[in-house]
C-alpha positions as CSV (number, residue, x, y, z in Angstrom):
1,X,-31.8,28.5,49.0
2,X,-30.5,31.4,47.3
3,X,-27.0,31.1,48.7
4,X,-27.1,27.6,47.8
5,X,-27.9,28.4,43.7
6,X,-25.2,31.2,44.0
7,X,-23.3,28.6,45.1
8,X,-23.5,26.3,42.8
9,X,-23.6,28.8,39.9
10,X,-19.9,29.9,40.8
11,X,-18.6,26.4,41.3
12,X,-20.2,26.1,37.9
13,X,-17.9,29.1,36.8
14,X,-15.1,28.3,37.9
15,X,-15.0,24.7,36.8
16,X,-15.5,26.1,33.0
17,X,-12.9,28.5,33.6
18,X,-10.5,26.1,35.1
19,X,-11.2,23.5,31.6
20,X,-10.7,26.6,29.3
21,X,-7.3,28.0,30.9
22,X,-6.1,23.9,31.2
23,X,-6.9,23.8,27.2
24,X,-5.0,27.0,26.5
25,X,-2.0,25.7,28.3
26,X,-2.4,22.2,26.7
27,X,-2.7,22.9,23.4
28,X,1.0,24.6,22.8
29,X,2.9,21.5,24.7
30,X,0.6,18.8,23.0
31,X,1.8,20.9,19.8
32,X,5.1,20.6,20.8
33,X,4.9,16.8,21.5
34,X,3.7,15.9,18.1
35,X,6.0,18.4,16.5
36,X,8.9,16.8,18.1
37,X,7.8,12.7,16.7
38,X,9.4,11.3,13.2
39,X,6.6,10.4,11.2
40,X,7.8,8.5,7.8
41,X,5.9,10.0,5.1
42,X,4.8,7.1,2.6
43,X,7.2,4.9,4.2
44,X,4.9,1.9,3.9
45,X,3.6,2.7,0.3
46,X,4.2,-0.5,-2.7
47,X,7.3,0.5,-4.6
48,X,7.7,-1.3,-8.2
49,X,10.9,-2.7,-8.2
50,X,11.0,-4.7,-11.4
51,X,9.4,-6.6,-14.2
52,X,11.0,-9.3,-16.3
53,X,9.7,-12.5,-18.6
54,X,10.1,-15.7,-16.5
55,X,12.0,-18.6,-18.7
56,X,10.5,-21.8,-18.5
57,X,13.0,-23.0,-16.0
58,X,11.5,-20.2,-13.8
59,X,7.9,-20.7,-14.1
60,X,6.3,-22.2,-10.7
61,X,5.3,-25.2,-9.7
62,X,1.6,-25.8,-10.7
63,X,1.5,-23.5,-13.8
64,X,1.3,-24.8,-17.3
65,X,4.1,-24.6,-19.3
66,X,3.6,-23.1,-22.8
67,X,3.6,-25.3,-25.6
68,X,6.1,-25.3,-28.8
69,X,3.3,-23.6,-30.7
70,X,1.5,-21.3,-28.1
71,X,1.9,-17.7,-27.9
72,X,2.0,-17.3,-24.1
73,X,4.7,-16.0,-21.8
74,X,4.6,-15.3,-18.0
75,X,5.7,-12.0,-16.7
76,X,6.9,-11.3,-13.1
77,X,6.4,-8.3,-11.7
78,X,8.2,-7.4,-8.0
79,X,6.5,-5.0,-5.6
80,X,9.0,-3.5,-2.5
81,X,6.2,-2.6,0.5
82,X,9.2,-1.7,2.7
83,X,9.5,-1.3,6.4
84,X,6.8,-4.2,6.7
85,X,6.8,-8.1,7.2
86,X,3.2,-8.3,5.7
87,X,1.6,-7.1,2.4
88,X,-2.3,-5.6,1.7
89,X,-4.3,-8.6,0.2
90,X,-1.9,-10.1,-2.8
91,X,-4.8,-10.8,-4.8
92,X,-6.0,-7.1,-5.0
93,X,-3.2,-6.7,-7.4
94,X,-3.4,-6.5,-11.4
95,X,-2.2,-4.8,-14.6
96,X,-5.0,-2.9,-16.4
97,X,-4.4,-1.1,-19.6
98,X,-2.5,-3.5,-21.0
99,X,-0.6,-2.5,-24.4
100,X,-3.0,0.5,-24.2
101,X,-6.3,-1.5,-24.5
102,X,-8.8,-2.1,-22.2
103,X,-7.6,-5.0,-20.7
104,X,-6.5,-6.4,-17.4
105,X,-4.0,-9.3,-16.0
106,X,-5.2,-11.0,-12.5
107,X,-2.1,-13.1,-10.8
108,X,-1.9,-16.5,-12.2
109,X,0.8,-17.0,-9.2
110,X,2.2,-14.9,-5.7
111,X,4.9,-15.2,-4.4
112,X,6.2,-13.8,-0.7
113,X,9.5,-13.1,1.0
114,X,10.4,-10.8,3.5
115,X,14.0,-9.4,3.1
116,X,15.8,-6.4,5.1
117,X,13.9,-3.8,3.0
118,X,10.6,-5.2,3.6
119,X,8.1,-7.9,2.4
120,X,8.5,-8.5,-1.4
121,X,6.0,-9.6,-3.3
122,X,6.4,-11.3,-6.9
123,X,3.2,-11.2,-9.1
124,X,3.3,-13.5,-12.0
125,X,0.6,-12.9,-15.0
126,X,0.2,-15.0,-17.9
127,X,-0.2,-13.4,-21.3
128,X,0.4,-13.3,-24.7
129,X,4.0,-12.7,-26.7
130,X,2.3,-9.3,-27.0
131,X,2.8,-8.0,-24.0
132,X,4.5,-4.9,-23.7
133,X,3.2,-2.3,-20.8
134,X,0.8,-2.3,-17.9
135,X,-0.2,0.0,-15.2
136,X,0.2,-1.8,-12.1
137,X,-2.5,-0.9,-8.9
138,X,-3.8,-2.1,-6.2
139,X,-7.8,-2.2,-5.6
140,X,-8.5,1.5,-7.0
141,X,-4.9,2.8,-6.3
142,X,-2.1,2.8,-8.7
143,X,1.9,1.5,-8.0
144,X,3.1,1.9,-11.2
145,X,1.6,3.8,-14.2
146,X,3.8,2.1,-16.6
147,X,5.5,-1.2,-16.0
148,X,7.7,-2.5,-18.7
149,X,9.4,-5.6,-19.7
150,X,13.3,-5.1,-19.1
């Protein structure tokens, strides 16, 4: 009975050894291995690309045009999420701060291409003749801190 707890003890031993000499060795070549792959920092982040007043030859389908007398304008803004084919939710997207205040601009209208840079997206807000700057985020995280008319 002895023999066979001795036994057992030392297989015990040398089993632990073995895993802590195989983790020694591993470690450098798995280090190696991951030192060795390309990794794209922010490759995938939302770039602004650009923001511009629509005419009313531009405005989409379904939206109202503004009247003769009504002060309201529709800005597009375009957001690059390049290396990708689809985009984080569209609708998680807004302007907040607009011309300094404490207000914010949900979509009135997305748009969606995918091009050799990436998926595009085209946000178009409806506001005032006012409108001169916006921060542009997504849920809590910002794209652009200011986004201008051009």
């Amino acid at each position: 009975m002895g023999r066979t707890v001795l036994t057992i003890l030392g297989i015990a031993a040398f089993a632990i050894g073995a895993v802590f000499l195989a983790q020694r060795f591993a470690s450098p070549a798995k280090e190696q291995v991951q030192q060795g792959q390309r990794v794209l920092t922010h490759a995938y982040d939302a770039q602004f690309a650009e923001c511009y007043q629509l005419q009313d030859s531009e405005i989409p389908a379904g939206l109202p045009k503004p009247g003769v007398d009504e002060d309201l304008v529709y800005v597009a803004v375009v957001v690059l999420y390049p290396g990708v084919e689809r985009v984080p939710e569209p609708k998680d997207h807004r302007l907040i701060g607009v011309n300094g205040e404490n207000e914010y601009l949900e979509p009135a209208h997305i748009d969606y291409a995918v091009t050799e840079e990436g998926a595009e997206l085209t946000l178009v807000f409806r506001t005032d003749n006012a409108f001169r700057f916006g921060r542009l985020v997504r849920g809590e995280k910002t794209i652009q801190d200011r986004v201008e008319l051009e």
